[in-house]
N, C-alpha and C positions, 0 to 999 in steps of 0.2 A: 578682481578688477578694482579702479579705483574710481574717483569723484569724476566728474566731467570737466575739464578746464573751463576758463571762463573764455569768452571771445577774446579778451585781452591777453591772457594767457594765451592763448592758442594762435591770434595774427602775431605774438613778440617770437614766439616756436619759429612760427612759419617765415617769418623775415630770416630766420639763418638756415633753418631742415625742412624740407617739404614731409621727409621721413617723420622726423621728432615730430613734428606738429598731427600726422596724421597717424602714430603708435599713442602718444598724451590721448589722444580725442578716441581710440577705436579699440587701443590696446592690442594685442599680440594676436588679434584672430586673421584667420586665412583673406584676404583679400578675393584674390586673384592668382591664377596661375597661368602658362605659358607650356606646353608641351610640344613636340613633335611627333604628334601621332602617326604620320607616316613613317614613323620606323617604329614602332610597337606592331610586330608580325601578328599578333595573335588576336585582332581586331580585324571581323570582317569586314563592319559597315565604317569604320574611321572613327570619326567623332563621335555620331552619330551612334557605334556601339557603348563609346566611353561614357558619354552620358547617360545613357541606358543604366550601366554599372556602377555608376553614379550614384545617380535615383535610385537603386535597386540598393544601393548600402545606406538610402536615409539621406545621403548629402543633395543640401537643395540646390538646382539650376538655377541661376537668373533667366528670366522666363521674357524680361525687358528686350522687346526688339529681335524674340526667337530665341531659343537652347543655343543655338548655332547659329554667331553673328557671320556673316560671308560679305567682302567688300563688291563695290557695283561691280568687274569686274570678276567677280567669280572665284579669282586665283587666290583668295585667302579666305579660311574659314578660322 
């Protein structure tokens, strides 16, 4: 890993790559991801399994606002 950019460094990044600015400042770790877990067949409970297997491999959940964010409507978790 390397040094942390300065602010300066890192608004002059971020005026051309919202990317570059935010790999400079965090480096190559996992963010975020995006699956379609209703097509993974071998999940009883959905998400709600995968997280489980998740946690159970050590990798931690954002716990911010629930495991499992769902919009007011319901139709997306």
């Amino acid at each position: 890993m390397w040094e942390t950019p300065s602010l300066e460094d890192y608004e002059l990044l971020k005026s051309d790559s919202k990317i570059v600015s935010w790999i400079i400042a965090h480096g190559y770790a996992l963010n975020h991801i995006a699956l379609s877990v209703h097509n993974i067949n071998s999940l009883q409970n959905g998400i709600y399994s995968l997280n489980d297997l998740f946690e159970s491999e050590g990798i931690e959940i954002n716990q911010h606002g629930g495991a499992v964010k769902v919009t007011n409507d319901g139709g997306l978790k």
